[in-house]
TORDRENGU-98580 format. One record per residue (C-alpha): residue in three letters; x, z, y; residue number from 1. Coordinates in pm, whole numbers, plus 50000, padded with zeros to 5 digits. Example, Ala and Ser with C-alpha at 12.3 -4.5 7.8 and 13.67 -1.06 7.14 Angstrom:
2
+------+-------+-------+-------+------+
: resn :    px :    pz :    py : resi :
+------+-------+-------+-------+------+
:  ALA : 51230 : 50780 : 49550 :    1 :
:  SER : 51367 : 50714 : 49894 :    2 :
+------+-------+-------+-------+------+
This chain:
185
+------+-------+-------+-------+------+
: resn :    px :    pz :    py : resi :
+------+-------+-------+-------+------+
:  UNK : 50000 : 50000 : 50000 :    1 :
:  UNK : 50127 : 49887 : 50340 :    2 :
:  UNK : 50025 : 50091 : 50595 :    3 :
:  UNK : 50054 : 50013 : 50996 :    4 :
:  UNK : 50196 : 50376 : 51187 :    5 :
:  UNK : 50076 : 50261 : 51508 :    6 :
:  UNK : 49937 : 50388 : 51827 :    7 :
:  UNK : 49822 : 50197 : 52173 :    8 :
:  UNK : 50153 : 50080 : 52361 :    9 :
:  UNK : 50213 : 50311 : 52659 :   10 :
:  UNK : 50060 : 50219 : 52959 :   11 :
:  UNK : 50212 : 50280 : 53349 :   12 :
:  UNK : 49930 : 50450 : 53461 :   13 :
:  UNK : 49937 : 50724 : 53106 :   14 :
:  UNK : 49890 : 51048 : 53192 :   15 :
:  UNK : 49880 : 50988 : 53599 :   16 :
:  UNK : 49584 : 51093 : 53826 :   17 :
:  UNK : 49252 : 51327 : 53728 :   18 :
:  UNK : 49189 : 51074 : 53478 :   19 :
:  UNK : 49481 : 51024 : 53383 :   20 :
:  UNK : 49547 : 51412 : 53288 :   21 :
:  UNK : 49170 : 51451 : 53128 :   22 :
:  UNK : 49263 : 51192 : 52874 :   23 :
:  UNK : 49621 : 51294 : 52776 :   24 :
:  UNK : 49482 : 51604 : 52740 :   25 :
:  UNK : 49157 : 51513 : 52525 :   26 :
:  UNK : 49444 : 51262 : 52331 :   27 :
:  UNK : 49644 : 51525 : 52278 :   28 :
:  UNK : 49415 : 51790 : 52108 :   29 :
:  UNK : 49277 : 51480 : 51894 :   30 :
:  UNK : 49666 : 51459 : 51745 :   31 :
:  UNK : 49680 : 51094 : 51898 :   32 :
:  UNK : 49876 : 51200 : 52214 :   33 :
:  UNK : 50198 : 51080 : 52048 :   34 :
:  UNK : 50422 : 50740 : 52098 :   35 :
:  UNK : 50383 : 50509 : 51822 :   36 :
:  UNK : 50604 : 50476 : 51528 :   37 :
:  UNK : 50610 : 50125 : 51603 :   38 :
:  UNK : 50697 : 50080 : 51216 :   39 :
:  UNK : 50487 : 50011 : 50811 :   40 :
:  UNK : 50582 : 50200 : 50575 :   41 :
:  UNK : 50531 : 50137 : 50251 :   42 :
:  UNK : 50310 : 50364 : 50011 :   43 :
:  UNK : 50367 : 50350 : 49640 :   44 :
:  UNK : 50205 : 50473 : 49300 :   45 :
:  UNK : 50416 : 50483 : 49023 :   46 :
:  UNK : 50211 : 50662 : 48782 :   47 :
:  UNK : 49860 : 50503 : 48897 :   48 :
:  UNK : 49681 : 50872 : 48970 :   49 :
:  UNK : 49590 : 50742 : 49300 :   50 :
:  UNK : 49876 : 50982 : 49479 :   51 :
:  UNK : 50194 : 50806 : 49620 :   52 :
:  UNK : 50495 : 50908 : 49467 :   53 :
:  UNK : 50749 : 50703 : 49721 :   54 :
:  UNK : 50740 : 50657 : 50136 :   55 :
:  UNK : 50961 : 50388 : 50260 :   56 :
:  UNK : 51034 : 50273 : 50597 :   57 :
:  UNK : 50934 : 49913 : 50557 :   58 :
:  UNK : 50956 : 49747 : 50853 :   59 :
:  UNK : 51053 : 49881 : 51169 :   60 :
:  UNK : 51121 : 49793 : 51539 :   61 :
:  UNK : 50771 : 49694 : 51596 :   62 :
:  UNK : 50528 : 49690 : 51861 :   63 :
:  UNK : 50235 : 49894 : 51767 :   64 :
:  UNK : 50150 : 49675 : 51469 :   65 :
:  UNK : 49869 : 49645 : 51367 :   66 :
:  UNK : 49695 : 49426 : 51138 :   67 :
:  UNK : 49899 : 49228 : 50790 :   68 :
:  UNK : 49867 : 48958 : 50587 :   69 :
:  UNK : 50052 : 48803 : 50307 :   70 :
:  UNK : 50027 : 48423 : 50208 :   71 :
:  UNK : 50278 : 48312 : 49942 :   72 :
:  UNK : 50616 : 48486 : 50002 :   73 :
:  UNK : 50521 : 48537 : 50408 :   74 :
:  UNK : 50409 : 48856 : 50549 :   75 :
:  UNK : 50244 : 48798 : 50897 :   76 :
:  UNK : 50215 : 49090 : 51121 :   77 :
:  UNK : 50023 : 49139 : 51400 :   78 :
:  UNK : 50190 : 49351 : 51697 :   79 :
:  UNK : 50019 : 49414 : 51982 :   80 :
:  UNK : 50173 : 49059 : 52200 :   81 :
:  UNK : 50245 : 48864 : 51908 :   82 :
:  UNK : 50237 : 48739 : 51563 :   83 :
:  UNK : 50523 : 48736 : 51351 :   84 :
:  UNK : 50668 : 48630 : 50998 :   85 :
:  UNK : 50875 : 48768 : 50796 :   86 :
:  UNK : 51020 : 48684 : 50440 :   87 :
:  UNK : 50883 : 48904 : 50148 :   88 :
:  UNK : 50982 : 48896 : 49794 :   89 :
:  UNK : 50783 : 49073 : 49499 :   90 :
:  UNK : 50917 : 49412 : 49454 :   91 :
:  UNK : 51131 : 49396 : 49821 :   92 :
:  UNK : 51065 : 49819 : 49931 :   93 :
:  UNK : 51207 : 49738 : 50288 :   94 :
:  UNK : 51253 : 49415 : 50508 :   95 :
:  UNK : 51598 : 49416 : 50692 :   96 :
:  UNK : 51560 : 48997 : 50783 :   97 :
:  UNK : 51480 : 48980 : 51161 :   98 :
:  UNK : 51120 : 48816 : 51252 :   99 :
:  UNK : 51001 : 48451 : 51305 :  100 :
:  UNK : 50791 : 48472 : 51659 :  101 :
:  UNK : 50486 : 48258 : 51562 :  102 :
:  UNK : 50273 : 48298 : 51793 :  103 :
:  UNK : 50257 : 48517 : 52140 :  104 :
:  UNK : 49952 : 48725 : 52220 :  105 :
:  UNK : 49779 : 48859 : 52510 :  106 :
:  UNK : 49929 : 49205 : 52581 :  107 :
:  UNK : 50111 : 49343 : 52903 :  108 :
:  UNK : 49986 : 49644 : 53080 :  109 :
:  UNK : 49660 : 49548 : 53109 :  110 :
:  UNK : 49565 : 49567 : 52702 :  111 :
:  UNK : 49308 : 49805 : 52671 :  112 :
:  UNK : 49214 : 49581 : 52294 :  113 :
:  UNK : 49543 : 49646 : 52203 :  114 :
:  UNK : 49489 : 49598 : 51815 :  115 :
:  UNK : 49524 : 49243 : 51654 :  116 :
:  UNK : 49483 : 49213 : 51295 :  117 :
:  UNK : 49500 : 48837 : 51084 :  118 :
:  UNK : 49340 : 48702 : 50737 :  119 :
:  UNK : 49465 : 48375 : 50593 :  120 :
:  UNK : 49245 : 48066 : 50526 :  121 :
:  UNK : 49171 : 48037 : 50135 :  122 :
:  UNK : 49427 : 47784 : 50092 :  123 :
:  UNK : 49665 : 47970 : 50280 :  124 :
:  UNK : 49738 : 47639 : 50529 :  125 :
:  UNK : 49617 : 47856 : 50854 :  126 :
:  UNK : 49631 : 48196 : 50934 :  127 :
:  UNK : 49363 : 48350 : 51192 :  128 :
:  UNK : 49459 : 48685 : 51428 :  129 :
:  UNK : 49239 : 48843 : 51675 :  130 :
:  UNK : 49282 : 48945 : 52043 :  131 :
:  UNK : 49053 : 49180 : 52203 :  132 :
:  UNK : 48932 : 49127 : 52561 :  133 :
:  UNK : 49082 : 49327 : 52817 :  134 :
:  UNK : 48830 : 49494 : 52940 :  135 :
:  UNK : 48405 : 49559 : 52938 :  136 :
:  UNK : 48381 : 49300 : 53244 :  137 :
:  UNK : 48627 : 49117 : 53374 :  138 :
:  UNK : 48726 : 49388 : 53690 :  139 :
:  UNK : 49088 : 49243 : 53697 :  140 :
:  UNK : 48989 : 48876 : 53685 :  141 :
:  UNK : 48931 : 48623 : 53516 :  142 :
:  UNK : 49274 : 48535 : 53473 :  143 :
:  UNK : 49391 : 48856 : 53279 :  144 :
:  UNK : 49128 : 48757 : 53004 :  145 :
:  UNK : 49304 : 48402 : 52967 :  146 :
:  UNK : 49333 : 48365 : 52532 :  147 :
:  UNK : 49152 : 48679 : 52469 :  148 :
:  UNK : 48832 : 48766 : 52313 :  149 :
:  UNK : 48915 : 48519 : 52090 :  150 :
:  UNK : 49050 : 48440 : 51698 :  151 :
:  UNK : 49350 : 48234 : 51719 :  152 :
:  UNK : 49384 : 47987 : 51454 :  153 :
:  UNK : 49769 : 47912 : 51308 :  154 :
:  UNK : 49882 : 47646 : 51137 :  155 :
:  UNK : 50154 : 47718 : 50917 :  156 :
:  UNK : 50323 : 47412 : 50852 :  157 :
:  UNK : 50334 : 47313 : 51165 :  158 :
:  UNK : 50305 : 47602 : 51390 :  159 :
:  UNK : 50005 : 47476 : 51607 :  160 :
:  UNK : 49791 : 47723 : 51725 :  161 :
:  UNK : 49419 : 47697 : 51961 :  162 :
:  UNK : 49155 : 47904 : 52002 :  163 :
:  UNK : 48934 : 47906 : 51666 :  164 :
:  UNK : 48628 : 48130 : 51849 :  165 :
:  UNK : 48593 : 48281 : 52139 :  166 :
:  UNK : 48367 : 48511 : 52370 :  167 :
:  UNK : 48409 : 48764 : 52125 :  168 :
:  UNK : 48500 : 49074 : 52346 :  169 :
:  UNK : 48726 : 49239 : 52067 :  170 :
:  UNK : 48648 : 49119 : 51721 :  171 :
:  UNK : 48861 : 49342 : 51468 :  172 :
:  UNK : 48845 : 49334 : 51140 :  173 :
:  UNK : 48811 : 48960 : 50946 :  174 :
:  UNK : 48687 : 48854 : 50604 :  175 :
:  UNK : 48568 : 48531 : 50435 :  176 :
:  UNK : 48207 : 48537 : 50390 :  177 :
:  UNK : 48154 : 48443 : 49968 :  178 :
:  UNK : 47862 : 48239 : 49959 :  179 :
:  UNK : 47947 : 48031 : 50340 :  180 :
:  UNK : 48295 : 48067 : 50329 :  181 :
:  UNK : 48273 : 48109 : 50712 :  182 :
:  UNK : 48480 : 48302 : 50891 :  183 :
:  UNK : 48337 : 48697 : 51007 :  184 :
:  UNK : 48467 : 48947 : 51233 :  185 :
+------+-------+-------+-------+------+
């Protein structure tokens, strides 16, 4: 089991102003008032009782990562400004090989959606990642939404990317529907 120790990049405005204070302190009593890992660690059962045995660092140097997906011997993460690849072989416990940018995403200061997560198309030719909209309405502008609320659809052979859906506001979570085989979030 991979799993994503992550928590919203910092912000400038974190802990600044009456608001500012209220929320690192309500964040703080919640346990989520700390920096992110920025790392996946890796979760294994040896004995199949449903209770890890082993913890490994995975992969680290992230950027609050978020959402995974393997297709073939390619693990795509999702960080919070981009999508990246890495190489994976059965049985690897850690990846030391630097990153393949794919794709950048919407992030910056202003990334309130901060979590992106992907699925790969059933014949693993395209993958699909998410990026939330920045905000409820757009009170920054139009301009700071620019490729969010959106799926972004990857090809992998070629690396061409466009928007797949949009107007979403901050679709998380994908699956292929069985019966349609369309696309949810």
């Amino acid at each position: 089991v991979l799993v994503a120790e992550t928590n919203a990049p910092p912000k400038p405005d974190d802990g600044t102003g009456l608001r500012g204070w209220v929320m690192k302190k309500v964040m703080d009593r919640a346990g989520a008032g700390v920096p992110s890992a920025n790392r996946i660690t890796l979760l294994r059962d040896r004995d199949h009782d449903g209770i890890a045995e082993t913890r490994t660092v995975f992969l680290e140097n992230l950027n609050s990562p978020f959402g995974m997906t393997l297709v073939g011997k390619d693990l795509y993460v999702a960080d919070t400004d981009r999508l990246l690849r890495f190489h994976y072989e059965t049985g690897d416990t850690a990846i030391k090989s630097p990153p393949v940018k794919v794709l950048d995403l919407t992030g910056g200061t202003l990334n309130h959606h901060w979590t992106k997560n992907g699925i790969a198309s059933k014949d693993g030719s395209k993958v699909y990642v998410t990026v939330g909209s920045n905000s409820k309405v757009p009170e920054n502008g139009m301009d700071k939404e620019e490729g969010r609320a959106a799926i972004w659809e990857v090809d992998r052979a070629s690396g061409n990317h466009r928007i797949f859906a949009s107007g979403l506001r901050s679709p998380n979570g994908l699956c292929w529907e069985p019966q349609s085989g369309a696309l949810w979030t």
